[in-house]
N, CA, C and O of each residue as an XYZ file, in Angstrom:
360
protein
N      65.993    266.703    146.444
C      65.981    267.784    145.473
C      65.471    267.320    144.116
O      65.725    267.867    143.043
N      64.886    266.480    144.263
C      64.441    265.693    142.711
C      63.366    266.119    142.196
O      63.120    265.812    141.030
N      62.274    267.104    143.098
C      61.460    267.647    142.571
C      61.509    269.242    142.010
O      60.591    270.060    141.951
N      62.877    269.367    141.636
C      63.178    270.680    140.416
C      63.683    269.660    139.209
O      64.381    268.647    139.158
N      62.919    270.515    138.226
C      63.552    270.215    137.164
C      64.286    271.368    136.839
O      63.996    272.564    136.802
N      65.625    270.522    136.542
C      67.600    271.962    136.627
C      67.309    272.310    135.492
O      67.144    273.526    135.390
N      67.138    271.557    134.306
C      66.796    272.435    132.840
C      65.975    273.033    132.527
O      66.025    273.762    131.536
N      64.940    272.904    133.302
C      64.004    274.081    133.227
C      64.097    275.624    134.019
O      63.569    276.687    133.694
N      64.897    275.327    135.073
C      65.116    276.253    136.142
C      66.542    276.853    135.326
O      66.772    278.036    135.577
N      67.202    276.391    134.688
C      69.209    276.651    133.684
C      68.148    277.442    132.738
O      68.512    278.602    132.545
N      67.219    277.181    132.256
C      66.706    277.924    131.159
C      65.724    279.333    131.403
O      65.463    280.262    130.638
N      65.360    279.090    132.637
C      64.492    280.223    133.346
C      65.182    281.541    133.598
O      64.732    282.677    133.452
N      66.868    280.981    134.182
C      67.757    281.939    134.824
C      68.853    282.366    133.046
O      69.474    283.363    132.679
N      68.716    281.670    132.725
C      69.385    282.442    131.036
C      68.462    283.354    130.374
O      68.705    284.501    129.998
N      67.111    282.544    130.257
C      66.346    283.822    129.708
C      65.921    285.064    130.391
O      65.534    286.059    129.778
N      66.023    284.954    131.975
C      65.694    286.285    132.647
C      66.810    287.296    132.678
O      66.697    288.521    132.629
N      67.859    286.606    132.764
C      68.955    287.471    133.092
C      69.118    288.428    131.809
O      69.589    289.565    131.795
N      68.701    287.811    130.925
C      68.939    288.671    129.677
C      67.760    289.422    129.282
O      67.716    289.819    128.118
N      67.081    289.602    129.837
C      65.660    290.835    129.729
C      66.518    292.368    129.718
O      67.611    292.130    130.232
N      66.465    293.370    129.454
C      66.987    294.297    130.034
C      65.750    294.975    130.932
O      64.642    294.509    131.198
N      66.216    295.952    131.211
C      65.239    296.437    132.430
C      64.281    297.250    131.708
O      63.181    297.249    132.261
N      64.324    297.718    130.993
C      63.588    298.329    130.372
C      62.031    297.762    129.359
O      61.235    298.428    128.696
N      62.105    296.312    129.632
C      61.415    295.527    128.889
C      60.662    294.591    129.680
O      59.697    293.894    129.368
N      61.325    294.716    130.828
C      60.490    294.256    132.642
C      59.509    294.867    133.157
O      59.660    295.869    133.856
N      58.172    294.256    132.835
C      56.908    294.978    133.256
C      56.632    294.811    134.899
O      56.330    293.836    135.587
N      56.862    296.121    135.184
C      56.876    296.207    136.950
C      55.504    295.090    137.404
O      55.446    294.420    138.435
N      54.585    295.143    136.407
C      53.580    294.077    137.431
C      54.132    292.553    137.195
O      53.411    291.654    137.625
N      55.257    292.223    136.597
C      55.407    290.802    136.324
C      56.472    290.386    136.789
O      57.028    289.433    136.242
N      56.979    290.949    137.826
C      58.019    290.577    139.132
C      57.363    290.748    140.335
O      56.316    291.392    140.276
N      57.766    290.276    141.560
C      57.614    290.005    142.590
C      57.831    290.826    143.344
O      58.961    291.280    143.169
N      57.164    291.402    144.353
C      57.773    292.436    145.576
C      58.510    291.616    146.407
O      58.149    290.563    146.933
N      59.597    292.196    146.486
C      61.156    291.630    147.699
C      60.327    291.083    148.864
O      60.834    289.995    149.138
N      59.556    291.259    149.472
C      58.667    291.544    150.573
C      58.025    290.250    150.917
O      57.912    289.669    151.996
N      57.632    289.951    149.712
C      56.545    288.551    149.052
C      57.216    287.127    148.890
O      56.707    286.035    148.639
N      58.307    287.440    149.078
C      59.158    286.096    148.516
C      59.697    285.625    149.798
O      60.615    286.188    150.394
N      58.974    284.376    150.271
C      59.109    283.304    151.348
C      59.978    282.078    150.740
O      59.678    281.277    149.855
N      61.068    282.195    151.458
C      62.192    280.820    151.718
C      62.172    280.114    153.123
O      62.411    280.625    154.217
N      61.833    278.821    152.832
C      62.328    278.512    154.240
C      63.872    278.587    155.063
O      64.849    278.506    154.318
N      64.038    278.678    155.979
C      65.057    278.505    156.736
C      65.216    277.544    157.169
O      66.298    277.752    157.717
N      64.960    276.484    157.399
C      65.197    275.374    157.464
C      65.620    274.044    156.343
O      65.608    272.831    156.554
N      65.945    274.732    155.232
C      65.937    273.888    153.678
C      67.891    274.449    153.793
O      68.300    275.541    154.188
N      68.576    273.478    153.390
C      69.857    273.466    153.004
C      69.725    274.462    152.059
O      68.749    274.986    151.521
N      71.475    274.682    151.934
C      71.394    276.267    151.280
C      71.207    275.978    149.622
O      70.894    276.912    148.884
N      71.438    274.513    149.056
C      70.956    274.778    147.878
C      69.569    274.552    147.629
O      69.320    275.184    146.603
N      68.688    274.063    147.975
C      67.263    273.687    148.247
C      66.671    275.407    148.198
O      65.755    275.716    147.436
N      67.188    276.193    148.908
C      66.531    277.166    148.938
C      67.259    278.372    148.147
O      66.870    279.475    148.533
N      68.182    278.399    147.174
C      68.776    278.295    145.993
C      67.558    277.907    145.062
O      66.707    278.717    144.696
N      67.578    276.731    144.766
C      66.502    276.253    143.729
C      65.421    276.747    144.072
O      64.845    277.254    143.109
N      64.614    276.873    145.476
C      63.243    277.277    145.415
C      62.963    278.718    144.944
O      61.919    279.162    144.466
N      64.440    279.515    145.251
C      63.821    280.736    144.713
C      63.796    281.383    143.494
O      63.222    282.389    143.076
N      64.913    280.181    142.794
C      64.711    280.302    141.603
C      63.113    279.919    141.024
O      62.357    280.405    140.184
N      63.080    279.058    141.736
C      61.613    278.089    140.925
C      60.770    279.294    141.198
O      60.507    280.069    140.279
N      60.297    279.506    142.509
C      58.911    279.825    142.674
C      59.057    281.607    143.008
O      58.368    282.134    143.882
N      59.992    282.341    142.220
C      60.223    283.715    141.672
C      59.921    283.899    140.323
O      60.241    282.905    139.672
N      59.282    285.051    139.457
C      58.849    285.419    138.675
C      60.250    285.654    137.454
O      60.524    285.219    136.336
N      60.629    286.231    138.064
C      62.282    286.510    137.204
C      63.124    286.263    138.458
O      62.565    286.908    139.345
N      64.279    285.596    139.003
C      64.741    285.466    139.717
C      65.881    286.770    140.138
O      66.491    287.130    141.145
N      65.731    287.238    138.604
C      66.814    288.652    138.595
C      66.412    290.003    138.379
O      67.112    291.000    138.199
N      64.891    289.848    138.437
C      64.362    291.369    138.822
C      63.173    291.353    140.230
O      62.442    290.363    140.176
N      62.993    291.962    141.018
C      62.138    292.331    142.054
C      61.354    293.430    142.130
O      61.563    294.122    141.134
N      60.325    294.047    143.048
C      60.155    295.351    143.459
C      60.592    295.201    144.642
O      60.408    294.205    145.342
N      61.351    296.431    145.012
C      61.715    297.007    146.367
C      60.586    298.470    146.745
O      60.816    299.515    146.134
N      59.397    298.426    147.773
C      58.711    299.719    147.764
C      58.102    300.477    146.446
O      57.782    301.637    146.185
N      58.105    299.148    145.707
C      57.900    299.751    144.517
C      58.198    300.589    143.442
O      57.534    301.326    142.712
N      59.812    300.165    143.577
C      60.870    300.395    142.463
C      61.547    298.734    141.994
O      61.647    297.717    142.680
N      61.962    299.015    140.435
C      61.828    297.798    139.697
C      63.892    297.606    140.230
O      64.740    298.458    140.489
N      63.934    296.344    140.186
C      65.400    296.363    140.476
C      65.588    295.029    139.773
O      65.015    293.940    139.739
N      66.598    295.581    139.254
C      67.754    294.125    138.317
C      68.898    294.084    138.983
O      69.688    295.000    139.209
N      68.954    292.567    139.393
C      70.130    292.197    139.494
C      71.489    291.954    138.760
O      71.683    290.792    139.117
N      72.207    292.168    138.233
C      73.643    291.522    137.404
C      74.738    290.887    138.159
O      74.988    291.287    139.296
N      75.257    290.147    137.743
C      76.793    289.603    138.100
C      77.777    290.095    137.400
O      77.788    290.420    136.212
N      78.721    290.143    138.294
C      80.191    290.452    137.587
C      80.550    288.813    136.807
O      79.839    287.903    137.234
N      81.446    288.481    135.870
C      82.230    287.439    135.914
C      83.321    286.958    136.484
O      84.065    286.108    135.994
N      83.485    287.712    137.964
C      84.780    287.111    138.893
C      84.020    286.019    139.693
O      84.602    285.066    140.211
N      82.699    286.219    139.758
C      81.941    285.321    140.766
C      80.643    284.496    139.855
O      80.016    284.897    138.875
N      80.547    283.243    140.591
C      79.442    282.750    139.895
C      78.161    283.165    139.940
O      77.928    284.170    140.611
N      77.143    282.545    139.296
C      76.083    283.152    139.567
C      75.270    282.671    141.000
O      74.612    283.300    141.829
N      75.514    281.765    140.912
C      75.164    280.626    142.077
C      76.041    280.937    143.132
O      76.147    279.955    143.866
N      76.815    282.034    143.573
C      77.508    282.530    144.278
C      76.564    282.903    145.060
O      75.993    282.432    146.043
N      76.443    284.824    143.786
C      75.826    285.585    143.897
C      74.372    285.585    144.285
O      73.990    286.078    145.347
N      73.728    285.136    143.584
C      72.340    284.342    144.378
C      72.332    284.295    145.682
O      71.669    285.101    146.333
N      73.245    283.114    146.382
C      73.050    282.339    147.282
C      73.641    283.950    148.675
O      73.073    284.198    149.739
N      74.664    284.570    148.186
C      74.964    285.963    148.779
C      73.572    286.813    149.058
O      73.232    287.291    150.140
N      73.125    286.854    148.274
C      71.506    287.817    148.633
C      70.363    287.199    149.022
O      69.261    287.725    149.177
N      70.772    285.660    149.231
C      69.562    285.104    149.949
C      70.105    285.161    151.208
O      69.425    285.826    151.989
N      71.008    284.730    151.615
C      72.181    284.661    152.446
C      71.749    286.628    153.734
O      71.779    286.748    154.959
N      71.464    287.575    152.760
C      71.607    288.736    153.341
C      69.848    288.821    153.244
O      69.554    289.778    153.961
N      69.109    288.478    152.907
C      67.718    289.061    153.515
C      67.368    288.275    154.499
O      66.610    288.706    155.368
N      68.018    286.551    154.553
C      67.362    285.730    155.440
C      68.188    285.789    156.346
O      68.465    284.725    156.899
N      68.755    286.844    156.736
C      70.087    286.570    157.936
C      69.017    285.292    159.795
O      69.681    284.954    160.774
């Protein structure tokens, strides 16, 4: 895992999360659709990759509606993440 850099990726996921949606230009996220993880990469490996190699890690298009993600604070974020990678890559 030595080829992420965590402070760059800690700083990627602070500044996206705090975009509001309204300031998220639908062409500068990713369609849900488009975003390849391997299945074969341990679950934090593919954690980090989708942080890395996602546009905002916390907004998408679905069919071409803009979607933000949020967390509650009962759960981490790195929970939550790993929960919705967890449910598209069943």
């Amino acid at each position: 895992m030595n080829k992420y850099n965590l402070e760059e990726l800690k700083e990627k996921l602070e500044r996206c999360k705090n975009i509001p949606i309204e300031e998220i230009n639908p062409d500068d996220v990713d369609n849900i659709e488009d975003i390849k993880i391997s299945r074969k990469k341990c679950r934090e490996e593919r954690i980090l990759d989708f942080i890395a190699t996602t546009k905002n890690p916390y907004a998408f298009k679905v069919n071409g509606t803009l979607v933000k993600i949020s967390f509650s604070n009962n759960r981490s974020t790195k929970d939550c993440i790993n929960r919705v990678i967890k449910s598209l890559y069943k």
